[in-house]
C-alpha positions in Angstrom: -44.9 -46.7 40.1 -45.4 -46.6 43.7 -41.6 -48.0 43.9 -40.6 -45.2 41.5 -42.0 -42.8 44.4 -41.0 -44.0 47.2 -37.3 -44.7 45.6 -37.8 -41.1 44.5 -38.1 -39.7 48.2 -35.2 -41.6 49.6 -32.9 -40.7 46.7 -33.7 -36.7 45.5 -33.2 -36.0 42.2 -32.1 -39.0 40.3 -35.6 -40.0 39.0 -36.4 -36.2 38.9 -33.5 -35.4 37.0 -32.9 -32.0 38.5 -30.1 -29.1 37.4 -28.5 -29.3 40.4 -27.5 -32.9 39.9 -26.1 -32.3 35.7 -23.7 -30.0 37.6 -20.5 -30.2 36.4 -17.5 -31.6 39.2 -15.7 -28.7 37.6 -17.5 -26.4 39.5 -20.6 -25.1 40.7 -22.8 -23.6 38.3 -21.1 -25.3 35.3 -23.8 -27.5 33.5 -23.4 -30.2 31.3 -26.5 -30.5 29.4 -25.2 -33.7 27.6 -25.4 -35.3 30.9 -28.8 -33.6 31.9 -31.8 -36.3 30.8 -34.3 -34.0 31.3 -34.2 -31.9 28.4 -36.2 -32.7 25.2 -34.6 -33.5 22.5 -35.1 -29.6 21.1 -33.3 -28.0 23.9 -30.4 -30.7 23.6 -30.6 -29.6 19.6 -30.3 -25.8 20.8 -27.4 -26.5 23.3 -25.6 -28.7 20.8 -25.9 -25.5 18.5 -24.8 -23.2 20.7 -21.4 -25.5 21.4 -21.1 -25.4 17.7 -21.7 -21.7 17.3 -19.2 -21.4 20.2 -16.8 -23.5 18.4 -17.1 -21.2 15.2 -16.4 -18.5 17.0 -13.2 -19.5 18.1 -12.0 -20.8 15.2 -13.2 -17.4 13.8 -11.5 -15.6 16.3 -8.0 -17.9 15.9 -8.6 -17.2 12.1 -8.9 -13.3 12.5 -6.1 -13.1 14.8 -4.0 -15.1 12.5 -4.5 -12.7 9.8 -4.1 -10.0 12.0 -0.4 -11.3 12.9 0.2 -12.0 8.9 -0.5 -8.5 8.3 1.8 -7.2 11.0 4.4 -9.5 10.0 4.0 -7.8 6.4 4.3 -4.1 8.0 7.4 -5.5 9.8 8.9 -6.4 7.2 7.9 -3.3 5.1 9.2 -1.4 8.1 12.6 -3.6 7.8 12.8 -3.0 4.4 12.7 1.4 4.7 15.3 0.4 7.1 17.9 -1.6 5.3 17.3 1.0 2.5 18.2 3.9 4.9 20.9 2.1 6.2 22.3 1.3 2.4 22.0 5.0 2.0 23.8 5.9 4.9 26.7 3.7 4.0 26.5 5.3 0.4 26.9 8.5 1.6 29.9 7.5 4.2 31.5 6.0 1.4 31.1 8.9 -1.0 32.4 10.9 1.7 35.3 8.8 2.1 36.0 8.9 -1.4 35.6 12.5 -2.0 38.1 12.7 1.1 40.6 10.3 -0.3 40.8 12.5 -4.2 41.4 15.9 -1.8 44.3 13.8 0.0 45.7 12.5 -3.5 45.1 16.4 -4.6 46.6 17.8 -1.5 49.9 14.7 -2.2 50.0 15.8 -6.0 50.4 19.4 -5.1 52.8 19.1 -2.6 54.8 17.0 -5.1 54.7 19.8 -7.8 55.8 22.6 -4.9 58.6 20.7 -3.6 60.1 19.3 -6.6 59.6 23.9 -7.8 61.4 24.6 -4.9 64.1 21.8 -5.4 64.9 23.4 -8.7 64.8 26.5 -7.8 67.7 25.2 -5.1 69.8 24.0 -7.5 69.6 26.6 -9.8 70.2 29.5 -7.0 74.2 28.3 -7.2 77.4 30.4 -7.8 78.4 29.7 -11.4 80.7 31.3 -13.8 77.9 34.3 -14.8 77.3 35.0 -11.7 81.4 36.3 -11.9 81.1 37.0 -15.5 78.9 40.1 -14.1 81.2 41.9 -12.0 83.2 44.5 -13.9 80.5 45.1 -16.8 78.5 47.9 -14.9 77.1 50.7 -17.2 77.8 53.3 -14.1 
């Protein structure tokens, strides 16, 4: 015992098992209370909970954000979906219109068609011809 204290005043803290010393070469202040001895075995119980509690919470946490980033991927691709049916619409309507524009051309074509081949027989019926002799001299007057 007398060895223990005298050992004790030339090296601080090793047979006292201070903080200080359980400090972690991470930095100051961080404790490892694995490596402290001089806890009970209670208080090594309650840090060892509190790592574990610590380590639900993450996973907690990892598991909420998950979810959170499933969701959002379904509301993208609900949002993707409106989209592509917008964009189906849009191209149904500029093909409709298209189409609608193609029957006035063929209209437009048609009647053209029926006006000039009117006017073509009206040409060819517009000639001199015998009657058109055949009605001089036959005046009531």
């Amino acid at each position: 015992m007398a060895d223990e204290a005298g050992m004790a005043g030339t090296l601080p803290g090793i047979l006292e098992q201070r903080v200080e010393d359980a400090e972690s070469a991470l930095g100051p202040g961080r404790i490892r209370p694995d490596h402290f001895r001089g806890r009970g075995f209670d208080a090594r119980a309650a840090a060892a909970e509190a790592m574990l509690a610590q380590v639900r919470e993450k996973e907690e946490a990892a598991r909420r954000e998950k979810d959170e980033a499933a969701a959002d991927l379904r509301e993208r691709g609900l949002q993707l979906a409106v989209v592509r049916r917008h964009e189906l619409e849009l191209k149904r309507s500029e093909q409709e219109k298209k189409r609608a524009y193609l029957q006035s051309l063929a209209k437009q074509q048609e009647d053209r068609r029926a006006r000039d081949k009117a006017e073509a027989d009206e040409r060819r019926g517009a000639g001199v011809t015998a009657d058109f002799f055949g009605q001089f001299g036959r005046s009531d007057r």
